[in-house]
C-alpha positions in Angstrom: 0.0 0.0 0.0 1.2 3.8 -0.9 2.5 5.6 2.2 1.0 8.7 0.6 -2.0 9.3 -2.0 -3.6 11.9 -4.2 -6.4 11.0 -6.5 -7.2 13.7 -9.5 -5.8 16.5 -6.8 -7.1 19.7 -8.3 -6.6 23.3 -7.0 -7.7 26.4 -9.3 -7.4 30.2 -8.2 -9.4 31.9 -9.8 -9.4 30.8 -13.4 -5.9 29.8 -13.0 -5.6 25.7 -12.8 -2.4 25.6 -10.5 -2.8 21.4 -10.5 -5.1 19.8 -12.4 -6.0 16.1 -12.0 -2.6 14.7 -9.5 -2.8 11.2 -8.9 0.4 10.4 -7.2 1.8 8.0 -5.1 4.5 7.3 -3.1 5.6 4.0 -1.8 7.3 3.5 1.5 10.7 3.1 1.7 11.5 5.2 -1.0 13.1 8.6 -2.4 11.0 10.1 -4.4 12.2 13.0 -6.6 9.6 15.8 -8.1 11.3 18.4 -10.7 9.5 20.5 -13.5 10.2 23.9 -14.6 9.2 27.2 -12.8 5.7 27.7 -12.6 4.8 23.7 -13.1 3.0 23.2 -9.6 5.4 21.8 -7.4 5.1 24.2 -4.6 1.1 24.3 -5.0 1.3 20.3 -4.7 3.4 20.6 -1.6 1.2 23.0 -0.1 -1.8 20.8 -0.6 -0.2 17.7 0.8 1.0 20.2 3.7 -2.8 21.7 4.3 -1.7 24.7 3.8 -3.9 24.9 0.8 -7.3 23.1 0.5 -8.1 21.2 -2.6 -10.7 22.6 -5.1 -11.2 18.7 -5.7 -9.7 15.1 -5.5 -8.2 13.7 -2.2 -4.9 13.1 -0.5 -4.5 9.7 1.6 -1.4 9.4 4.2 -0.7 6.0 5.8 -4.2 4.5 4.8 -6.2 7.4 6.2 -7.8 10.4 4.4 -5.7 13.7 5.6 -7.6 15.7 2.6 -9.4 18.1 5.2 -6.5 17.9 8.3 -4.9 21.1 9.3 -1.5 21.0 9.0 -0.6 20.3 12.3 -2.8 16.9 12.4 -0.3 15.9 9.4 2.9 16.2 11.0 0.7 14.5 14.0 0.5 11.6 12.1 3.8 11.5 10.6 5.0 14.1 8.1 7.5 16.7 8.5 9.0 19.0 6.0 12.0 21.2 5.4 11.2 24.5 3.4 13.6 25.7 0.6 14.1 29.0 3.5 16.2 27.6 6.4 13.0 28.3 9.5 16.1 28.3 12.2 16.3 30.2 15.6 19.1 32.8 14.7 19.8 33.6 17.8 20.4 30.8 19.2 23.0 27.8 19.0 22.9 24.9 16.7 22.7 22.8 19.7 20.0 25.0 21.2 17.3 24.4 17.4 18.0 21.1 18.2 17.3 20.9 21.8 14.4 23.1 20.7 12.9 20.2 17.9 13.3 17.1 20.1 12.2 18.7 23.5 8.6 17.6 22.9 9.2 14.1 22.1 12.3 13.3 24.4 12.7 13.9 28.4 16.1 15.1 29.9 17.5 11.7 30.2 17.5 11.2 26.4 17.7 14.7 25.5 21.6 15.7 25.3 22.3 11.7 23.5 20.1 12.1 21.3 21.3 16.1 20.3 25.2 14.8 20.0 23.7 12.0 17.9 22.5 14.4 15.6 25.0 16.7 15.5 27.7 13.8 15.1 25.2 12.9 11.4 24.8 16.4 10.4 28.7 17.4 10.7 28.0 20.1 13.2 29.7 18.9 15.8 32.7 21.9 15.6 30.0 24.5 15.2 27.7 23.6 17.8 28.0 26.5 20.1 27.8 28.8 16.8 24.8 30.9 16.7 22.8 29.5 14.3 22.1 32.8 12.2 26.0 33.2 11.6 26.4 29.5 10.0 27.3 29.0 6.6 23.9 28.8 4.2 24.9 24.4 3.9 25.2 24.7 7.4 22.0 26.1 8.2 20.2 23.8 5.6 21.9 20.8 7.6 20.7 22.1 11.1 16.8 22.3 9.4 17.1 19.0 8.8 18.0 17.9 11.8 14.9 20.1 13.5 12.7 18.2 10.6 13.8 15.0 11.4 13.7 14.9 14.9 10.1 14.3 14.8 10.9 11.0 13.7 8.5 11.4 10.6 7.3 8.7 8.4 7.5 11.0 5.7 9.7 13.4 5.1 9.5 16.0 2.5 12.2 18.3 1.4 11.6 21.7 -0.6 14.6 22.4 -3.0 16.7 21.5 -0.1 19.9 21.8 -2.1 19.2 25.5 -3.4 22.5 27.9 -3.2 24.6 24.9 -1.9 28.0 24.1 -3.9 28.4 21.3 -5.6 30.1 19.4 -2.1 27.7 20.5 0.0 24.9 19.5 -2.4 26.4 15.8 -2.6 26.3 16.0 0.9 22.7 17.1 1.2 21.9 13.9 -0.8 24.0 11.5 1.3 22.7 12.8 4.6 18.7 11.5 2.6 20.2 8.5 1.3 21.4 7.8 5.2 17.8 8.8 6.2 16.7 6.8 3.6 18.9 3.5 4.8 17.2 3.8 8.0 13.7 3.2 6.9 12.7 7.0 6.0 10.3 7.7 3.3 11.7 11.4 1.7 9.4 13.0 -1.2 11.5 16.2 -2.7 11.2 19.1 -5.0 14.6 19.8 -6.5 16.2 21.6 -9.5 19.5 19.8 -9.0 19.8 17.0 -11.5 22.9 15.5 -9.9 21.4 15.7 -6.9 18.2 13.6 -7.9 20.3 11.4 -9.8 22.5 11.2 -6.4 19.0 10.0 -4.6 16.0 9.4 -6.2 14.4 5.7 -6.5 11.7 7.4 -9.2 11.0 10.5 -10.1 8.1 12.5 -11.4 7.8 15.6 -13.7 5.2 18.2 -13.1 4.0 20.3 -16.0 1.3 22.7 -16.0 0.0 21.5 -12.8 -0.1 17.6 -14.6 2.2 14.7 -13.8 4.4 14.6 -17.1 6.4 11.6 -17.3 7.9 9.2 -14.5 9.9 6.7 -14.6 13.4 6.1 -13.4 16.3 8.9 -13.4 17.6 7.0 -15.9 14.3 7.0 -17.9 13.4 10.3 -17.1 16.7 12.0 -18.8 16.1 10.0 -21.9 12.5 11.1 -22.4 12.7 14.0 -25.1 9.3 15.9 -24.2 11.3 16.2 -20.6 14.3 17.3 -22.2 12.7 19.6 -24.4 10.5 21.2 -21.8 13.0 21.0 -18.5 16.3 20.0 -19.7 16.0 22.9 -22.2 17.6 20.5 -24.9 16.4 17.6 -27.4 18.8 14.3 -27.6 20.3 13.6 -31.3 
């Protein structure tokens, strides 16, 4: 059974059709990569699978249960967390602090300060722990969001262009830190631009195009479609 759902998902403003007719699914167990050009629907479709938008028709099903109407707290109740493309850090604070912060409600002081090293150990932050949080590198501070995402201990986890402004090293790390997430039994959906990157991660991928699913396939499968190349990759193959 799909961890997460939508049947013809459909949300119009207006007279604009933003996504028209999803039906998407995501298995468990699996990274799963959405890409399209600008203005295709990806944030719209994240929204809706957040709550932060309401469908103007269709439904969205999370872990065998309809979440279609749940506010967006309910969701992460039940097991979904997110990392937005904007780092949502405490600034003022230390990296160890926005940790301490995240797993505060789901850990007592015993467990607390193992569980913070443990993170900061996986999320090379160890030497910059005491750092406020707001003077980090921008890797740095991506890294320490998804640590705060994580430490909900979601059953989905979905990333928003999480490799956006990162150099090519810190990017390839970005995607082994989700493939380690991965390894240990996390489900990760993500909107990214960065083809290494998906290539890096991504058991399937799907391409949004004017709000509609596209093509989907493998990476591999994906790059040699021509109507993707000639609409995302900006090229046709010979």
């Amino acid at each position: 059974m799909a961890l997460l759902q939508t049947q013809n998902l459909n949300k119009h403003f207006g007279g604009l059709h933003v996504t028209a007719d999803v039906s998407f699914s995501l298995q468990p167990g699996k990274i799963h990569c959405l890409i399209g050009p600008n203005g295709a629907g990806k944030s719209t479709f994240f929204k809706l699978l957040l709550g932060q938008y309401q469908p103007s028709a269709g439904t969205i099903a999370f872990d065998g249960e309809d979440i279609t109407r749940l506010k967006p707290f309910q969701r992460i109740n039940r097991g979904i967390s997110v990392k937005f493309q904007v780092p949502g850090i405490f600034a003022a604070l230390s990296a160890q602090q926005n940790l301490q912060i995240a797993l505060q409600h789901r850990l007592g002081p015993a467990d607390l300060d193992a569980e913070v090293e443990r993170l900061l150990r996986f999320l090379q932050l160890e030497q910059v722990a005491d750092q406020q949080a707001g003077n980090l590198s921008h890797g740095l501070k991506q890294w320490l969001e998804i640590g705060m995402a994580i430490s909900l201990k979601p059953k989905l986890l979905l990333l928003d262009e999480p490799t956006a402004g990162m150099s090519p090293e810190e990017t390839f790390m970005t995607g082994e830190i989700v493939r380690q997430l991965n390894a240990e039994g996390m489900t990760v959906l993500a909107v990214e631009h960065d083809m290494a990157f998906v290539r890096q991660v991504a058991d399937r991928v799907s391409v949004l195009h004017f709000g509609r699913i596209f093509a989907e396939g493998t990476i591999d499968e994906i790059v040699a479609d021509e109507r993707v190349a000639a609409i995302y990759l900006g090229q046709k193959h010979d």
